[in-house]
C-alpha positions as MATLAB code, in Angstrom:
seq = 'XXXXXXXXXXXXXXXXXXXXXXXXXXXXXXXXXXXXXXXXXXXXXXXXXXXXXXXXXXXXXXXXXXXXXXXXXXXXXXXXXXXXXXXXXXXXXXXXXXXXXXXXXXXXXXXXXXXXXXXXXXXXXXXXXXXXXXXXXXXXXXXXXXXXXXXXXXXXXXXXXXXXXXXXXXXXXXXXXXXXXXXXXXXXXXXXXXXXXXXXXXXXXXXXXXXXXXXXXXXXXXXXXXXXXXXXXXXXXXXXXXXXXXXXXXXXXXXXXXXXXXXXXXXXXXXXXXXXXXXXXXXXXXXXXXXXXXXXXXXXXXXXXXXXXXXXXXXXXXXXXXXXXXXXXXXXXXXXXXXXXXXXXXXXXXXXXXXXXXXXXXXXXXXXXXXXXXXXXXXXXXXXXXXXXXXXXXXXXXXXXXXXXXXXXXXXXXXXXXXXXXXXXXXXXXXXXXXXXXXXXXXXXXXXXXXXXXXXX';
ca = [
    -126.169   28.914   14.862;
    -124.523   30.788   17.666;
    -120.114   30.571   17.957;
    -120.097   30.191   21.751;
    -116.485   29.670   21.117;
    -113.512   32.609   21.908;
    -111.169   34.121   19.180;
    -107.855   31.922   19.088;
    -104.880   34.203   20.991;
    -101.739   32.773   19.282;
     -99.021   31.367   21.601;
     -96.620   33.831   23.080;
     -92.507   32.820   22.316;
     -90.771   30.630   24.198;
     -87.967   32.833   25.860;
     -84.656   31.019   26.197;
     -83.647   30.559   29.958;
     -80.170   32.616   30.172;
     -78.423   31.572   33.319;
     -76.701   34.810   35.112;
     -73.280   32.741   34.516;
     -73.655   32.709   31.374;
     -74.527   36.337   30.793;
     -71.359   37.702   32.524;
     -68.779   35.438   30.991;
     -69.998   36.901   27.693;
     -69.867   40.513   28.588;
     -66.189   39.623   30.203;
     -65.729   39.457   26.452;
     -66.818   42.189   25.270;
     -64.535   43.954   27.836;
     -61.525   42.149   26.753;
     -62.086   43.255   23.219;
     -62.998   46.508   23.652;
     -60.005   47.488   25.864;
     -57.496   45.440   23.540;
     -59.129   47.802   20.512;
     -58.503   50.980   22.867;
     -54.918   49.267   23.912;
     -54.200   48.961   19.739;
     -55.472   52.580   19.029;
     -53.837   54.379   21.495;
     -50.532   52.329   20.787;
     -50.931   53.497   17.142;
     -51.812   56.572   17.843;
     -48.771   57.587   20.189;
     -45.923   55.265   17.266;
     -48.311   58.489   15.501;
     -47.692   61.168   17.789;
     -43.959   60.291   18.047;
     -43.315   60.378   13.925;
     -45.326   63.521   14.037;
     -42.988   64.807   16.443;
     -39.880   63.863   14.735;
     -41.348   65.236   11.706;
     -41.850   68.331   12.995;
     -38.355   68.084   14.481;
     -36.530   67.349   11.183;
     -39.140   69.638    8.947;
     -37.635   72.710   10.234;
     -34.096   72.006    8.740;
     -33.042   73.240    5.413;
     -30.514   74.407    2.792;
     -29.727   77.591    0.761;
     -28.943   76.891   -2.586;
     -26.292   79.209   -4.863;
     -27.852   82.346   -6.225;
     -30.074   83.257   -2.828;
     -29.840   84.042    0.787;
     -31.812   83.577    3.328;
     -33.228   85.168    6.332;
     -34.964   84.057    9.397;
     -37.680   85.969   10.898;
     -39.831   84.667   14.197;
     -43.510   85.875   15.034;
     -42.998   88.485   12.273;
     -39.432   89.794   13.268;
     -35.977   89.033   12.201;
     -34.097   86.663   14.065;
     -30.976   86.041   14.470;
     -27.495   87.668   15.818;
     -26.359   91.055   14.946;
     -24.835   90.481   11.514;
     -25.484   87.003   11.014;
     -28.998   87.684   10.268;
     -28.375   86.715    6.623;
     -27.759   83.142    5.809;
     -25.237   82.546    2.834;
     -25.292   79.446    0.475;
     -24.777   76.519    2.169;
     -26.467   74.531    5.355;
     -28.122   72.913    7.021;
     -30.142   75.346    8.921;
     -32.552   75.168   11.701;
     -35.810   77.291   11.556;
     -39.154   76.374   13.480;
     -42.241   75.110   11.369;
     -44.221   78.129   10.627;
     -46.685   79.783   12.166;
     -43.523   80.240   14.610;
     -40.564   81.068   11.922;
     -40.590   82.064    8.502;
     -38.135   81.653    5.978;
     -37.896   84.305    3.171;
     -35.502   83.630    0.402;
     -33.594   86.340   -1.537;
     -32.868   85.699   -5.093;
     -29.334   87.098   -5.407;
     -29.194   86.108   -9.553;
     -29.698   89.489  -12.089;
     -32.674   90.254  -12.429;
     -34.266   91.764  -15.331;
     -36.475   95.047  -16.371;
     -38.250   95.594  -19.493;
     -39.335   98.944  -21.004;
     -41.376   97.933  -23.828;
     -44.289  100.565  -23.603;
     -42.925  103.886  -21.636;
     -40.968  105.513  -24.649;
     -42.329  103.600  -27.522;
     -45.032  104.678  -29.709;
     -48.101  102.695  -30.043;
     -48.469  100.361  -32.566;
     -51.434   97.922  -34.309;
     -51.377   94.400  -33.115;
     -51.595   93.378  -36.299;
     -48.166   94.898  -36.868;
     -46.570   92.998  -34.150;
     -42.899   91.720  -35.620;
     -42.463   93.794  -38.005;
     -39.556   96.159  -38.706;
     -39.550   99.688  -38.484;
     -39.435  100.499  -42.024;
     -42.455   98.240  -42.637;
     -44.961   99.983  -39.667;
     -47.318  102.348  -41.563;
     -46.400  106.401  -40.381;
     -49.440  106.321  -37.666;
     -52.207  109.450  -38.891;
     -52.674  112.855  -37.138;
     -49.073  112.356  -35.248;
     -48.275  111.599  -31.275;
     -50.568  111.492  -28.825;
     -49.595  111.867  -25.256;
     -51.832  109.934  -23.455;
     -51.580  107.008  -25.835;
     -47.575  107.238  -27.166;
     -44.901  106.522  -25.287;
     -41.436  109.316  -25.938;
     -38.432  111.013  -24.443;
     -37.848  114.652  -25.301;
     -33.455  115.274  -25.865;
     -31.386  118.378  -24.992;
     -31.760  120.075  -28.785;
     -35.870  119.936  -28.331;
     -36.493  116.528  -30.414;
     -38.887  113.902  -29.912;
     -37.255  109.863  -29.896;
     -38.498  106.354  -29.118;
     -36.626  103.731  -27.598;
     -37.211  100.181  -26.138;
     -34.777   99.695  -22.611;
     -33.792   96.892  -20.844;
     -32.899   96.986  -17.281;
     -30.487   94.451  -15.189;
     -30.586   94.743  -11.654;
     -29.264   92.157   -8.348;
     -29.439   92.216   -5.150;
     -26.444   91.993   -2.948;
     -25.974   89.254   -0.504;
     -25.009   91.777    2.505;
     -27.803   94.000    1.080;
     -30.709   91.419    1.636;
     -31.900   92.163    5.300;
     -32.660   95.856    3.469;
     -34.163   94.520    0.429;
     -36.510   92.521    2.866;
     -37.298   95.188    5.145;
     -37.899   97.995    2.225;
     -38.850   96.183   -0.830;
     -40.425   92.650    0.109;
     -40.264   91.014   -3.242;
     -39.364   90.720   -6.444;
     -43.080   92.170   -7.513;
     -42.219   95.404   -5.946;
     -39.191   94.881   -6.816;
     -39.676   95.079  -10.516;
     -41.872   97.873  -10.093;
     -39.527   99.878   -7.806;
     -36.396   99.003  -10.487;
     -38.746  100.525  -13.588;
     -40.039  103.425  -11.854;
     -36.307  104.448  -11.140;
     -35.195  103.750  -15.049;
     -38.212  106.042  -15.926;
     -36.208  108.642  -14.160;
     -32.971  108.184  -15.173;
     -33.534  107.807  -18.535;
     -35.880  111.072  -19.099;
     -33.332  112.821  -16.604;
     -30.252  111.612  -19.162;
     -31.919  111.609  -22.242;
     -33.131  115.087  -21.862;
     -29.607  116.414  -22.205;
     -28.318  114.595  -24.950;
     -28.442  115.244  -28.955;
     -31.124  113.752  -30.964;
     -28.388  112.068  -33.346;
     -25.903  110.670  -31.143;
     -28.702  109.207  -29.255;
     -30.345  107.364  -32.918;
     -26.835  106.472  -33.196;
     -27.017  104.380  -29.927;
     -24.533  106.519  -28.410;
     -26.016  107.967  -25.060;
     -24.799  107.791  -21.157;
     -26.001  104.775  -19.889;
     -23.566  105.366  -17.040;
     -25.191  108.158  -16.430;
     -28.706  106.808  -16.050;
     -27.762  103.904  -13.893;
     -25.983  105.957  -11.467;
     -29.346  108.401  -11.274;
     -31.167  104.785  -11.075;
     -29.212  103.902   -7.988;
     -29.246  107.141   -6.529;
     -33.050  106.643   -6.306;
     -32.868  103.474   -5.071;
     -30.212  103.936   -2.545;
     -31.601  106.904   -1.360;
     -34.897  104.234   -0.229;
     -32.541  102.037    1.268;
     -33.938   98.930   -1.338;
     -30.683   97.023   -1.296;
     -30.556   96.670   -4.967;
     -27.636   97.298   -7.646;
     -28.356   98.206  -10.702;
     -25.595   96.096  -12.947;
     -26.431   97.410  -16.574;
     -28.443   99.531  -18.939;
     -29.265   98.571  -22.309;
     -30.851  100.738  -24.905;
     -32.529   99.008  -27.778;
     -34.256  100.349  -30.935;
     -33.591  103.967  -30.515;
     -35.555  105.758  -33.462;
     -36.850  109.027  -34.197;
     -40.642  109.179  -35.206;
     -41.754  107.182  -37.908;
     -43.299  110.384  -39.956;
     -38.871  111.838  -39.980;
     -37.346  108.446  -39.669;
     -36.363  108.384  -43.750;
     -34.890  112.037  -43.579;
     -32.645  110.802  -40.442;
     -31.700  107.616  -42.040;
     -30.273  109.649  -44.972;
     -28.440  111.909  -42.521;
     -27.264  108.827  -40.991;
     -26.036  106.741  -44.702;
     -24.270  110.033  -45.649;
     -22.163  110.170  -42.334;
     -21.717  106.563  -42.591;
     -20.094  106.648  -46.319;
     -17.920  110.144  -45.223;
     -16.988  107.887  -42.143;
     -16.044  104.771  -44.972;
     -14.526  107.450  -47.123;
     -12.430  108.972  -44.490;
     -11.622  105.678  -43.157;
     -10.302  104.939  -47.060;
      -8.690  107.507  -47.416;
      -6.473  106.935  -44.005;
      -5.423  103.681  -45.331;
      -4.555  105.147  -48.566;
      -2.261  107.478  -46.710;
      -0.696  105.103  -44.837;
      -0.188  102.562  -47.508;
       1.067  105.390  -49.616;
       3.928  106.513  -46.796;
       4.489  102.639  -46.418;
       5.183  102.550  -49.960;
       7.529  105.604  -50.299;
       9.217  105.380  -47.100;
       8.165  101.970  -45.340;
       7.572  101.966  -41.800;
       9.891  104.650  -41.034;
       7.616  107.243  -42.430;
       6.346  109.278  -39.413;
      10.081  110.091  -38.329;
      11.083  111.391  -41.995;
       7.624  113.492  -42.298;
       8.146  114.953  -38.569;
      11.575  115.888  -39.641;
      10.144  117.418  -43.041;
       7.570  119.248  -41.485;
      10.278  120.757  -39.111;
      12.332  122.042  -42.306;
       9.157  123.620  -43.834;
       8.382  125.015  -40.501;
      12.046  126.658  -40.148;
      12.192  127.931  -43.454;
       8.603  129.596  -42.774;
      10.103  131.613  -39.577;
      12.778  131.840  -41.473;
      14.932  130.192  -38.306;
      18.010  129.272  -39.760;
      19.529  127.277  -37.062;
      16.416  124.877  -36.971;
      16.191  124.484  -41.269;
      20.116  123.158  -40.845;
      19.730  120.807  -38.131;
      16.543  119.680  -39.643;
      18.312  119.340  -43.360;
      20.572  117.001  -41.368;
      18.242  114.999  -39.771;
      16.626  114.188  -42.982;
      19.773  113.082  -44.223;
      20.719  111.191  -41.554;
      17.422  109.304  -41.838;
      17.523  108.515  -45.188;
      20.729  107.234  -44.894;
      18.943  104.843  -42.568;
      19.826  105.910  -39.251;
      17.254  104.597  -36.451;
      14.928  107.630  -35.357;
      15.682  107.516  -31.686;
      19.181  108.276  -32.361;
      18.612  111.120  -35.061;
      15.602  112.655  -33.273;
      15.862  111.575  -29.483;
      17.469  114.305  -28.437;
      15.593  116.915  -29.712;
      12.264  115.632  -28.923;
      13.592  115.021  -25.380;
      14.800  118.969  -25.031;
      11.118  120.353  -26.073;
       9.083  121.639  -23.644;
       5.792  118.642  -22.569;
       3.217  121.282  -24.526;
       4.851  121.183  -27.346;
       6.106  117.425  -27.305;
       4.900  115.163  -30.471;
       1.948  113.311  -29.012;
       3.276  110.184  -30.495;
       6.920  110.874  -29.962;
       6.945  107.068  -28.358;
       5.690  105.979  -31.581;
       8.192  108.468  -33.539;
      11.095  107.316  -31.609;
      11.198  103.685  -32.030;
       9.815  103.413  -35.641;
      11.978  101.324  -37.774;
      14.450  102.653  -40.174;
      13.438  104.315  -43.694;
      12.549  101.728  -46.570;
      10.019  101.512  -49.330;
      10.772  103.536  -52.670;
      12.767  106.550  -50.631;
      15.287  103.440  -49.585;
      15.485  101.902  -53.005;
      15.949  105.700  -55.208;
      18.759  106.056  -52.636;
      20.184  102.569  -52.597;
      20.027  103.163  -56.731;
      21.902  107.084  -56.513;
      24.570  104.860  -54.466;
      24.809  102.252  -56.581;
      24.682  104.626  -59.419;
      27.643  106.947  -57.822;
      29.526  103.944  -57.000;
      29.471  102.962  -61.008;
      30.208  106.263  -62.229;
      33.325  106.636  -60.351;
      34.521  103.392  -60.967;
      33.881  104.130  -64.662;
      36.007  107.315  -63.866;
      38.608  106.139  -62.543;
      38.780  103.362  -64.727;
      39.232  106.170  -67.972;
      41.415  108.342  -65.604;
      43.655  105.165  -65.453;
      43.527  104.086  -69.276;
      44.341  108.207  -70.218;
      47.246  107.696  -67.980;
      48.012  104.744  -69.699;
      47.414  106.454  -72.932;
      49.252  109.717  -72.513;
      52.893  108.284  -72.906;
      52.028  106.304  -76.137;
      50.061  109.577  -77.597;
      52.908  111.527  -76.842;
      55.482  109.168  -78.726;
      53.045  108.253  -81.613;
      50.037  111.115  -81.629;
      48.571  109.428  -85.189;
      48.618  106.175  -84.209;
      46.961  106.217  -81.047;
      44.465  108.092  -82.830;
      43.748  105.792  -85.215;
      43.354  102.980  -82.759;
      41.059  104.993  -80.825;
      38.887  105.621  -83.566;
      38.533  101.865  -84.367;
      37.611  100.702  -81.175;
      35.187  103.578  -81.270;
      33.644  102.330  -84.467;
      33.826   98.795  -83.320;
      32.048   99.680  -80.136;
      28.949  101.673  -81.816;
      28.179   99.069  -84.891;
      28.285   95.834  -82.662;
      25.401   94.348  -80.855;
      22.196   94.793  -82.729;
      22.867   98.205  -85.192;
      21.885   98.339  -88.688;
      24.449  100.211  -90.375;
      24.274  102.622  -93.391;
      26.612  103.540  -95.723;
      26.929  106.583  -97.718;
      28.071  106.943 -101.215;
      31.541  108.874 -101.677;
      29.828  110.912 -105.105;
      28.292  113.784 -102.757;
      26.354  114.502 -106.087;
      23.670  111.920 -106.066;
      20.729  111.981 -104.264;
      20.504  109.936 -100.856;
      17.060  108.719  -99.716;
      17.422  107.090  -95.931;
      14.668  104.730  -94.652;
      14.696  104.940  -91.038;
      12.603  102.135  -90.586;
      14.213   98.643  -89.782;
      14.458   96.303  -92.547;
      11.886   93.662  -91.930;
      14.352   91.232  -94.152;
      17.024   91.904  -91.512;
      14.528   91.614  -88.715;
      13.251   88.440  -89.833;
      16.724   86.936  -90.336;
      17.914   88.747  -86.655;
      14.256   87.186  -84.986;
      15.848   83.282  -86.551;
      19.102   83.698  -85.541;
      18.401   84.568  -82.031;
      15.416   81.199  -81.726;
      18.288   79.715  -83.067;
      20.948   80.336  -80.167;
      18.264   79.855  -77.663;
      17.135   76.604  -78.951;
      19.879   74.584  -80.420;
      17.979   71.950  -80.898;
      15.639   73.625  -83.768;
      18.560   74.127  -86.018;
      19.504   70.681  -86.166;
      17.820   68.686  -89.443;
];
């Protein structure tokens, strides 16, 4: 059976009916919205715009801190008024956000310079920390592309470790910037100039004075800032330290024997100074260097045989040991010699204090003694005087007396006395030790009188 009938066509959509007052109250919408967003962004971005500019306004303002300067430079060059180029410590300052200015800041603190590697030797990691005396003596000796070593004035070979302090100036910073740049070159420029110094300097001293530590430093940092003023770097070399100085490991026990035996005749000669001076302290206390310049004068008179000089001198002594100050025994004399022949420490001579010590008390004990012995002199001179009348009346009796006072005199105190038979014909054996009965009973009787108290019951 034949489908006379068409293919269904499905319905087309219904389109809504949009009136054209419709359609432009709704884009009138649109509009508003779109120009309020617009109205919001560019509001937003001008508030943007303006902190942006005040940032950039208030960016450019600054502050040097203590220990650095700082200069200005604009486009590449330096800016600023003749001599106020450089900007000391303090603030604020102004300076344009770069690209347009630049601000480079000058460390003015010290600065410091190591020499580690140029005059040392080179050593095994493995070795790192330890002493000297513990590094192994390195085979088949120096070599110069590898070791590190400064050659002295008496043709020896030394190591050495240097450190290297350095500044830079305030009023020396527009140089430093123009000549150096940085504190990389810097560094760099600083060690390159020690190099110098130190091989110039080195090169004339002695192999021993400089193990000893004892070189001119001076000396190499003015040849260090010779180079560097001579490039116009505007640095000042403040110090040079030497550290470690050593000779060669394969000599460095030979040279540390040379040094200990110095050392002890150093200790020994130091000993024996203070022995002399504690020995002229002792004999003639602190007035010893006037006394021994005023001995040393008598020797030297009697020598050249200058008789004028060996009296005065005689008297001087005298004078000082009867404890007359120095200045006033020896001032004039010192004062009349020519300056060449002036006592370097004639300051020290003249104002040293009077003589004491053992010289003081052996005089002070001759005085004392002559004082006694003429007192006991004229104390027999007066009882002869006393004597001589009564001897002259009564020779016998005054005799006699004598005698027993004598006797009386030499058999008290603690005597043992012996007594001698008047038969001349018997044999006398004398025992000139003490009695140890008598000794015994002498011993008691003295414990006795010093402690009463034992001799009660």
């Amino acid at each position: 059976m034949k489908n006379d009938q068409e293919p269904a066509v499905p319905p087309k959509p219904i389109e809504p009916m949009i009136e054209p007052a419709q359609e432009s109250a709704d884009l009138d919408i649109a509009n508003r919205s779109l120009a309020d967003a617009l109205r919001i962004s560019f509001s937003i971005l001008r508030y943007a715009m303006l902190l942006l500019a005040i940032f950039f306004v208030f960016s450019g303002w600054f502050r040097v801190s203590e220990g650095e300067v700082v200069i200005r430079s604009r486009f590449g060059a330096i800016s600023g008024e003749p001599g106020r180029e450089i900007l000391k410590p303090g603030g604020p300052y102004f300076a344009f956000p770069a690209p347009v200015d630049e601000v480079i800041r000058v460390p003015t603190t010290v600065q410091r310079v190591t020499l580690d590697n140029a005059f040392w030797f080179a050593t095994n990691p493995q070795f790192a920390g330890r002493g000297l005396d513990e590094m192994p003596i390195p085979q088949g000796g120096l070599v110069p592309a590898r070791d590190g070593f400064l050659l002295t004035g008496d043709q020896n070979i030394v190591h050495a470790r240097w450190t290297v302090t350095y500044q830079v100036n305030e009023d020396d910073a527009l140089e430093f910037i123009s000549n150096v740049t940085d504190l990389d070159h810097a560094q760099a420029l600083v060690q390159q100039a020690a190099e110098q110094g130190i091989v110039q300097v080195v090169s004339r001293s002695v192999a021993d004075d400089f193990i000893r530590g004892q070189v001119d430093r001076s000396g190499i940092r003015r040849t260090m800032q010779g180079v560097l003023d001579s490039l116009n770097s505007g640095i000042t070399v403040t110090e040079v330290l030497l550290r470690q100085p050593t000779p060669p490991l394969s000599v460095r026990p030979a040279f540390l024997e040379v040094g200990q035996a110095e050392s002890e005749r150093a200790q020994k000669i130091e000993g024996a100074e203070r022995d002399r001076t504690r020995t002229h302290n002792e004999v003639a206390g602190a007035g010893f260097r006037p006394l021994s310049y005023a001995l040393d004068l008598y020797e030297s008179a009697r020598r050249l045989e200058d008789g004028d000089l060996e009296t005065k001198s005689a008297e001087w002594i005298r004078r000082l040991m009867d404890g007359e100050p120095a200045g006033a025994v020896l001032g004039e004399y010192i004062a009349g010699l020519p300056e060449d022949e002036r006592p370097l420490n004639a300051d020290e001579l003249l104002t040293a204090d009077r003589i004491g010590g053992r010289v003081s008390e052996i005089i002070n004990q001759a005085k004392s003694y002559r004082t006694m012995i003429v007192a006991q002199l004229r104390s027999e001179a007066d009882t002869f005087r006393q004597l001589l009348p009564m001897y002259e009346e009564s020779p016998d009796l005054v005799r006699e007396r004598l005698w027993r006072d004598t006797r009386e005199r030499i058999l008290s105190g603690d005597v043992e006395a012996f007594y001698l038979p008047d038969d001349p014909g018997k044999t006398l054996l004398l025992e000139f030790n003490r009695d140890p009965a008598v000794r015994r009973a002498r011993e008691q009787q003295r414990l006795m009188q010093s402690n009463p108290q034992r001799s009660q019951p």
